[in-house]
MARKEMAR-625545 format. One record per residue: residue in one letter; y, x, z of N, C-alpha, C in turn. Coordinates in steps of 0.1 Angstrom, whole numbers, plus 5000, padded with zeros to 4 digits. Layout:
AYXZYXZYXZ;...
END
This chain:
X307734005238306833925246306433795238;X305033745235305033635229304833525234;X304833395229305533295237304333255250;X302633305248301733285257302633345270;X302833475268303033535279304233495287;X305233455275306433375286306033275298;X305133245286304533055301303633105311;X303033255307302433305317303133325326;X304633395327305233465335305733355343;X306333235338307133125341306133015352;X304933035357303932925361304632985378;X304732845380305232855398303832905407;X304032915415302933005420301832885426;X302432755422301032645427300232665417;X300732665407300232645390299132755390;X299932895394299333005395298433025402;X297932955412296932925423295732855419;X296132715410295232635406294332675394;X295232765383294932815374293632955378;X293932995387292933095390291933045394;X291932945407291032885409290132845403;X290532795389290032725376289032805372;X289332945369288933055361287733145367;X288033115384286733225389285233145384;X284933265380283233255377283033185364;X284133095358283733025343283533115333;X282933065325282533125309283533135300;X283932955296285632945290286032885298;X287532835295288332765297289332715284;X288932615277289432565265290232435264;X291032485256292632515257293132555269;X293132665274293232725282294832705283;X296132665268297532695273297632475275;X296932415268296632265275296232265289;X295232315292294932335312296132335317;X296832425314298232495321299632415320;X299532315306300332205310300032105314;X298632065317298531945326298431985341;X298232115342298332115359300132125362;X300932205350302432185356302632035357;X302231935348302631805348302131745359;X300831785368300531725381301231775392;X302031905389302731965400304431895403;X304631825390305731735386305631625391;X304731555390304831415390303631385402;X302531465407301831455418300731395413;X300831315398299631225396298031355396;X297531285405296031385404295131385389;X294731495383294131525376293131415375;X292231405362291131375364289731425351;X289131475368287931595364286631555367;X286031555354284831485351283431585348;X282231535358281431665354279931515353;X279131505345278231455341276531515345;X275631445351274431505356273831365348;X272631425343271231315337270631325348;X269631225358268831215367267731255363;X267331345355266031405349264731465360;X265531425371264231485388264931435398;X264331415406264731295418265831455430;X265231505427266231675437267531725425;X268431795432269331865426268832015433;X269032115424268632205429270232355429;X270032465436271132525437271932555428;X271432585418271532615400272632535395;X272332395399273932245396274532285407;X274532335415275732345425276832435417;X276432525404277932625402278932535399;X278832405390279532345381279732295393;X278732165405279632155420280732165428;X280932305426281432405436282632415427;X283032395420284132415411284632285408;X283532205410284432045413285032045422;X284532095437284932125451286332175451;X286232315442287232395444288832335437;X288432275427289732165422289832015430;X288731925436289231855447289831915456;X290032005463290732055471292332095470;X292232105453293832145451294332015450;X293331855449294131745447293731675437;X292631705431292631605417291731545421;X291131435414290631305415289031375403;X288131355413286631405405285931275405;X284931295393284731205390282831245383;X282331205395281031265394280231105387;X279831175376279131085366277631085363;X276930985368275530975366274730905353;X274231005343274130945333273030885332;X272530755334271530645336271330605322;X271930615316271930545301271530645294;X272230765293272130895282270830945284;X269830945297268830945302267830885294;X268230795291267330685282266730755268;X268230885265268130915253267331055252;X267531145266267431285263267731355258;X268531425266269531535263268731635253;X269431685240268231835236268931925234;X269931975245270532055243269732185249;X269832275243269032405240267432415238;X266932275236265232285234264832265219;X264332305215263232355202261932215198;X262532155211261832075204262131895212;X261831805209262031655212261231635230;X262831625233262131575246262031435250;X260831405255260431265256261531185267;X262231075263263331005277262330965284;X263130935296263130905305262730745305;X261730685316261730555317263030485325;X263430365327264230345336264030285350;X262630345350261830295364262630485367;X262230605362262230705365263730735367;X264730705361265730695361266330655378;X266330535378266630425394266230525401;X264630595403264430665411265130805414;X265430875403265931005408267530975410;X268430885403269630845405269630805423;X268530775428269230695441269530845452;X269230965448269231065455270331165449;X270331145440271831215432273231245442;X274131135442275131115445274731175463;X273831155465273731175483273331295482;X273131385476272431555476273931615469;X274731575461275731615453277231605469;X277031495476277831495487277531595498;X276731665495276631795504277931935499;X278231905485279132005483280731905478;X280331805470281831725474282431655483;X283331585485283731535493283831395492;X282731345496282631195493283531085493;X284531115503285630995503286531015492;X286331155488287631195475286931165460;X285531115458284531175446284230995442;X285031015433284630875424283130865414;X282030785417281030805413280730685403;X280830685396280230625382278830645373;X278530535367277230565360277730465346;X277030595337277530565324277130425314;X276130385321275530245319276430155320;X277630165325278730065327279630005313;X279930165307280430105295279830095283;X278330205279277430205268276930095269;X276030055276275429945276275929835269;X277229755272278029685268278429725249;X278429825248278229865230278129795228;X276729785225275829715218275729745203;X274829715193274629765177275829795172;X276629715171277829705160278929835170;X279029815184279729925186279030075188;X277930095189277230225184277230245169;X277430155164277130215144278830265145;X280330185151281530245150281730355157;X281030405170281130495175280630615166;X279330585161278430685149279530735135;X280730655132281030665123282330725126;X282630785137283630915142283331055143;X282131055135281631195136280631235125;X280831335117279631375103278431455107;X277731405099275731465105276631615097;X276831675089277531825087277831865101;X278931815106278731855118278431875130;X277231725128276331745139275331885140;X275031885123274232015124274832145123;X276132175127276632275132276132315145;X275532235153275332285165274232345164;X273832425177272932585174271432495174;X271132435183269932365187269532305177;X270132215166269932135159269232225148;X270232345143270532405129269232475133;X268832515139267632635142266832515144;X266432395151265232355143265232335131;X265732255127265932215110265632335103;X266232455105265532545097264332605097;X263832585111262432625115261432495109;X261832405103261032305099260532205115;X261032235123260932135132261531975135;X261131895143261431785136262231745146;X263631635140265031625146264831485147;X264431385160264531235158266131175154;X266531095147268031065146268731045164;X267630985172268530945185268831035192;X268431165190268731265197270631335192;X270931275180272131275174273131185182;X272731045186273231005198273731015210;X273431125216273131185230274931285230;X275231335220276431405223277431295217;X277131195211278231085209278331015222;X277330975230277530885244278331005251;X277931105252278431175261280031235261;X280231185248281931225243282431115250;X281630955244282530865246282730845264;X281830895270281830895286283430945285;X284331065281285231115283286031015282;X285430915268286930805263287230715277;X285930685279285730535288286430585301;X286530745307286630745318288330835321;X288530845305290030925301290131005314;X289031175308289431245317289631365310;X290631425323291731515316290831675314;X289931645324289231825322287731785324;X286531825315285131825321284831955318;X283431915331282832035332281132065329;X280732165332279632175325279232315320;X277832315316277032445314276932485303;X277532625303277432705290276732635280;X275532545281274832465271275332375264;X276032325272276832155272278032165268;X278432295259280032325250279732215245;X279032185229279132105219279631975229;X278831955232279131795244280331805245;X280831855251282031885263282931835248;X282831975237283731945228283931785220;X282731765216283031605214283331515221;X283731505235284531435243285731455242;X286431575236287931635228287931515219;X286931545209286931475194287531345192;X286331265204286431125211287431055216;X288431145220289331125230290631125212;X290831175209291431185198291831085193;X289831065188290030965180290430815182;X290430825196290730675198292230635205;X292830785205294330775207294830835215;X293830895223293830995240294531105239;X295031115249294931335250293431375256;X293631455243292231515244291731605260;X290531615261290431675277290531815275;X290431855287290332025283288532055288;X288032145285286632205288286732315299;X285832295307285232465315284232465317;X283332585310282332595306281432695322;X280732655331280532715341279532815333;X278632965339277833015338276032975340;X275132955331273832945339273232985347;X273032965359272533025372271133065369;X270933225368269433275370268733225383;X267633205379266633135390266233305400;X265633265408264933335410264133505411;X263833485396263433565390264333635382;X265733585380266133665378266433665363;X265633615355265533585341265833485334;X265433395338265033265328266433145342;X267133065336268132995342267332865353;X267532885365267132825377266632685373;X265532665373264832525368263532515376;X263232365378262432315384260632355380;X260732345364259732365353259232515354;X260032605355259532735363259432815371;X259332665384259232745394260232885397;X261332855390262332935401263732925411;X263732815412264632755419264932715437;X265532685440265632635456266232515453;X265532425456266332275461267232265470;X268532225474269132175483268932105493;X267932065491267131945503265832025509;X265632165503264132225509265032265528;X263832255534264032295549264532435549;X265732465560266532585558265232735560;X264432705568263232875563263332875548;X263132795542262432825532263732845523;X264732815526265932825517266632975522;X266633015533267033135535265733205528;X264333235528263933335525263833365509;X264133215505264333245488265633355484;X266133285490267633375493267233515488;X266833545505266433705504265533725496;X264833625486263733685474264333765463;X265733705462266233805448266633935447;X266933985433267034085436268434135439;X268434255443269734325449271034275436;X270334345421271334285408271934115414;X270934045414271233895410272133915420;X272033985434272433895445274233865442;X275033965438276333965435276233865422;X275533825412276033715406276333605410;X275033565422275033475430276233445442;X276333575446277733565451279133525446;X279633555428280133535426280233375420;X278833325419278833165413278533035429;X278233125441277633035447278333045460;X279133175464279633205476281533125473;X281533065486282833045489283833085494;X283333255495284333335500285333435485;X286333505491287133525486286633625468;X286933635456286633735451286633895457;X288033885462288434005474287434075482;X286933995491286333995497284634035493;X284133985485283234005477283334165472;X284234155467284234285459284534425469;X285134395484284934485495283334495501;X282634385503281734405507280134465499;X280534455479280234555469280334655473;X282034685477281934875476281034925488;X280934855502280434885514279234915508;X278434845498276934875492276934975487;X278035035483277535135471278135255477;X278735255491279135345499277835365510;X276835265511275335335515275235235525;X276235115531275135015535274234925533;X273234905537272234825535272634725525;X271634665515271834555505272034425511;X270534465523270134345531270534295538;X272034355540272834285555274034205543;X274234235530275234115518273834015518;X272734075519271633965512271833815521;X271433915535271533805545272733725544;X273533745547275333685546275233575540;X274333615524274933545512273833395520;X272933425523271433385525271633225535;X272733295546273333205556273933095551;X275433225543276233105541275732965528;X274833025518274032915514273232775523;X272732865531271632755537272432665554;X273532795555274432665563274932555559;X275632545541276132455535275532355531;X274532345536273332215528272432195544;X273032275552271932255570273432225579;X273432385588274232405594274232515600;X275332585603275432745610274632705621;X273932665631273032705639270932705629;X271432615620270132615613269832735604;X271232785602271232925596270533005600;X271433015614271033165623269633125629;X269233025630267732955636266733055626;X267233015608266533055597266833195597;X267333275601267233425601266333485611;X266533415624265333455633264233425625;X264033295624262333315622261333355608;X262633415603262233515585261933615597;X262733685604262333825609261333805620;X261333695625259633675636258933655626;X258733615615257533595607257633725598;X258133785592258133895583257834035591;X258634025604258234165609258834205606;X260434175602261334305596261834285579;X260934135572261634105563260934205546;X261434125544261034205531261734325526;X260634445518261834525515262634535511;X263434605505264634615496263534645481;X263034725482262334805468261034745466;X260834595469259634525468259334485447;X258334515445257634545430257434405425;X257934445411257534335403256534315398;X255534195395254734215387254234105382;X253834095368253734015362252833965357;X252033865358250633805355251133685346;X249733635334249333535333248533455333;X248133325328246833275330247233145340;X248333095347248432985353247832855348;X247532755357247232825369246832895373;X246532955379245733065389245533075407;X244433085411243733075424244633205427;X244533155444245433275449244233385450;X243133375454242133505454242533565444;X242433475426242433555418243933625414;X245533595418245833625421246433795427;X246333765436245833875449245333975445;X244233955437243134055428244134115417;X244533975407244834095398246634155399;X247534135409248634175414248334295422;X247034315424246534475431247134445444;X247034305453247334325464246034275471;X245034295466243234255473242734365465;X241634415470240534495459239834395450;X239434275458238434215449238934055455;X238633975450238333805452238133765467;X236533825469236033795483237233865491;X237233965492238134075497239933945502;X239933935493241433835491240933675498;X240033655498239433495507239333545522;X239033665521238633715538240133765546;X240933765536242833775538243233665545;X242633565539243433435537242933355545;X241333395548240933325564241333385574;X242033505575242533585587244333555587;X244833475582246333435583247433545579;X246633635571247433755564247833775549;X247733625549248333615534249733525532;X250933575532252133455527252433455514;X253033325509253933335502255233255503;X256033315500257433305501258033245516;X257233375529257433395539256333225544;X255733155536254833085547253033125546;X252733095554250833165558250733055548;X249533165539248633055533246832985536;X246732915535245632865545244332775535;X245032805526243532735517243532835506;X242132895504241032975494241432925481;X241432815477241232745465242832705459;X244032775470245132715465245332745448;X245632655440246132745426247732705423;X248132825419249732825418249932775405;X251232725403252032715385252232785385;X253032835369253832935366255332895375;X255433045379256533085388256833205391;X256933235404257733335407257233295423;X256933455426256233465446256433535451;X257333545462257133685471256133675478;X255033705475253833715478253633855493;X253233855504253133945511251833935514;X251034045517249434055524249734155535;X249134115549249334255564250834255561;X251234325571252934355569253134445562;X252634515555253034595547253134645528;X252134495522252034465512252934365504;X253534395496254434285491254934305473;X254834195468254834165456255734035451;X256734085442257533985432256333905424;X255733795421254733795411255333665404;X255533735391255733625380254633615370;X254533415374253233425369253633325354;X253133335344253233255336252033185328;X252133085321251133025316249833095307;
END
């Protein structure tokens, strides 16, 4: 037996509890045999953990997509550690470019104040406010200043900056790398130094990051943190990771109809990923109410479940069940199970035209004479204006009760 597996066998069964906990639904868990001795040392000594997860105020909503990494702050405040929900006001300044192709423009600090003041109060819908220590990273960067950003710059080599994937694939594409964008994973290491935290968290995207708050922590005399790298939440559609920009997402603050019927917009596939990144029920459990699917009951009765327990946790169980009635008084029975995909471009686009070319109108006029008779929804609401034109997104589009269409529309 090698010596991993001894310390595996030897973990008391709190250890063994927290450690799983840790592990449902993450990507990594790095230093996964480090994790395992700072949770025996908090089982020793009672001192609480401390677990750090970072959000840029890049849009005034949080949408359900940040809730995985959330929900796993939740699930370790609960065993007892001390979270430490971090609003990055400063790093904001800089613009994150992790996984983009190209320079994203920052943020003003008018824009900033504004989506920060909704943060912390939309994020207290899944943590626990009295337990959730809230910081903003403008507390200690700011105070830098020149001379301490050139010594911070000098704990780390542009070689290895350009190891990272986003960087090396522009630069080779001949695209262009501003230096401050080089900045943006140094502040966000040193966030780890300034707040000496023992584990952060964050999106398969946000490894490099994560890792240079190891680096950081090192370097300036720390034990290093450990990393868990949560999964990207497919939006919607199913495809492309839950974002604002295309239109596939549910906000946490949208009114519960409309959050339950997004719910029931996905598909059968996503719904069990969803389950396993978003539901607070047991893996066990989960995985019994899989086999009930595949032993021939309905999709639509996990769909619903999942649909509830979402939109109770951001409403409430009577707003739930309020929002299940009036999907099935307005649907008629709800959308199918085997409802079609289909894929258009050209956004925007007029819902007539639309309608037309999704083959759910014969013609334009045809599709305006729909839409003045209150037999046209999308995403279970009547649509009521001719001239509406959509972004690129994603629509459960329905015409009469019996027409219905996935439509992903893109630019």
């Amino acid at each position: 037996m090698n010596q991993a597996s001894k310390n595996q066998t030897s973990l008391s069964p709190q250890v063994e509890q927290a450690l799983a906990v840790s592990l449902r639904g993450c990507e990594e868990l790095l230093p996964r045999d480090e994790w395992v001795k700072k949770l025996q040392r908090h089982e020793a000594n009672g001192q609480p953990l401390r677990i750090k997860l970072g959000l840029d105020p890049t849009a005034p909503d949080i949408h359900v997509g940040h809730t995985v990494v959330l929900n796993k702050m939740r699930q370790l405040q609960d065993l007892g550690h001390q979270v430490i929900f971090l609003i990055g006001d400063f790093t904001s300044l800089i613009g994150d470019p992790s996984g983009r192709n190209t320079t994203r423009p920052p943020l003003t600090p008018e824009q900033i104040k504004h989506n920060a003041d909704t943060y912390y109060k939309q994020a207290s819908m899944v943590l626990d406010p009295e337990r959730t220590e809230i910081r903003y990273n403008s507390e200690w960067s700011e105070p830098l200043g020149a001379s301490g950003m050139i010594q911070l710059a000098s704990r780390y080599t542009v070689a290895r900056m350009m190891e990272r994937d986003d960087f090396h694939k522009r630069f080779h594409s001949g695209q262009s790398i501003s230096v401050h964008e080089f900045l943006y994973p140094l502040m966000q290491g040193y966030d780890s130094v300034a707040l000496k935290s023992d584990l952060e968290l964050g999106g398969t995207d946000q490894k490099f990051n994560l890792l240079m708050g190891r680096h950081l922590q090192a370097e300036y005399g720390q034990e290093p943190q450990c990393i868990l790298t949560m999964p990207l939440l497919e939006g919607l559609d199913g495809v492309d990771k839950m974002s604002k920009s295309k239109n596939n997402y549910i906000g946490i603050t949208e009114d519960p109809n409309t959050m339950f019927a997004k719910v029931l917009s996905i598909s059968d596939e996503l719904m069990w990923r969803w389950y396993t990144l978003l539901s607070f029920q047991s893996l066990s459990a989960i995985q019994a109410l899989k086999n009930e699917v595949m032993q021939g009951r309905n999709p639509r009765d996990a769909k619903v479940a999942l649909a509830k327990e979402i939109t109770a946790r951001f409403h409430s169980v009577s707003l739930a069940d309020s929002a299940e009635q009036d999907f099935v008084n307005r649907s008629k029975g709800g959308i199918p199970d085997d409802i079609p995909d289909v894929h258009l471009s050209g956004a925007p686009l007029t819902i007539t035209a639309l309608l037309k070319n999704a083959g759910l109108a014969p013609s334009t006029s045809e599709a305006g004479r729909l839409i003045e008779g209150n037999g046209v929804r999308i995403d279970s609401s009547v649509v009521g204006d001719k001239a509406l034109k959509l972004n690129a997104g994603v629509y459960v589009v329905q015409v009469g009760k019996r027409k219905f269409a996935r439509v992903h529309l893109t630019a």
